[in-house]
N, C-alpha and C positions, 0 to 999 in steps of 0.2 A: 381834614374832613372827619365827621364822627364816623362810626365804625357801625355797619347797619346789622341790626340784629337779623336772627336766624328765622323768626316768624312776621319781620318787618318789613323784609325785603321784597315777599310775596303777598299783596295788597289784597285780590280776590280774582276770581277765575269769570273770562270774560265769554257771559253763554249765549252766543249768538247765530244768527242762520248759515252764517259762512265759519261759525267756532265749532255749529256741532255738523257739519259736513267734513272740515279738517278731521274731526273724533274718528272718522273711520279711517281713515292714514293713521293710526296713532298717534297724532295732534293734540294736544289740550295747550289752550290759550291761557293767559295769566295777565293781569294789571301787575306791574313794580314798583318796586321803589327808583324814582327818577337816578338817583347813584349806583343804584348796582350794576355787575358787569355780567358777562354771560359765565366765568366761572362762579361766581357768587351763585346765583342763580341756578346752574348747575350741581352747586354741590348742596344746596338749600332744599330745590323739589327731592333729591333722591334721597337727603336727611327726612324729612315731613312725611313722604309718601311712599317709601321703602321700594322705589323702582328705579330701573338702568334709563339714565338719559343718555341716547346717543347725538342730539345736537341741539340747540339754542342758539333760535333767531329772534335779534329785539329790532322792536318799529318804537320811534320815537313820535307819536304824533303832535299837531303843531297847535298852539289855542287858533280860538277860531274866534270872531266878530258878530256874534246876533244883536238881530233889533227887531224888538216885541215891543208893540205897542208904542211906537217910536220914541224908544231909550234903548241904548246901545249899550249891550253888556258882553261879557267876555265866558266863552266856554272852555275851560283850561286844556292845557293838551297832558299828557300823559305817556309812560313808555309802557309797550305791551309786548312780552314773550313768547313765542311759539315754543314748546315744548314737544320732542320727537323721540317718544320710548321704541322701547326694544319692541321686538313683535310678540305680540302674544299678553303683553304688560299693558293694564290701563291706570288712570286714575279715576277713581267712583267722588265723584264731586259732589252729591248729594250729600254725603255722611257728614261734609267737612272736615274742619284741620283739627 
């Protein structure tokens, strides 16, 4: 298996009604790279973002089957990481990487 870079692994941050609700738990949501693991991941945001991770939870989700305008296309699935800093630590997702 190649070996997943250090700014590859973390795809972009996913901001959404139930991502910036998690933000006040100190939650920040991330897209991945379908190969990374949770220490990859782990040691990748606190390289990037200079803060303490204290846990990483990944959702794999699944493609899915739409049909527009009756043709059947495919919406790919994706794996996405919860990130759970220390208290008091955020990430400012605005500035980016």
């Amino acid at each position: 298996m190649k070996k997943i870079n250090t700014t590859d692994s973390i795809r972009q941050p996913i901001i959404t009604e139930k991502a910036t609700i998690l933000s006040e738990q100190n939650k920040t949501v991330f897209k991945v790279h379908s190969g990374a693991n949770k220490h990859s991941i782990k040691k990748n945001i606190e390289k990037l973002f200079k803060v303490t991770v204290l846990k990483v939870n990944i959702i794999n989700t699944k493609t899915k089957k739409k049909i527009k305008q009756g043709k059947i296309s495919t919406k790919p699935g994706y794996k996405k990481a919860i990130i759970t800093l220390k208290k008091g630590q955020s990430i400012d997702l605005t500035t980016g990487i």
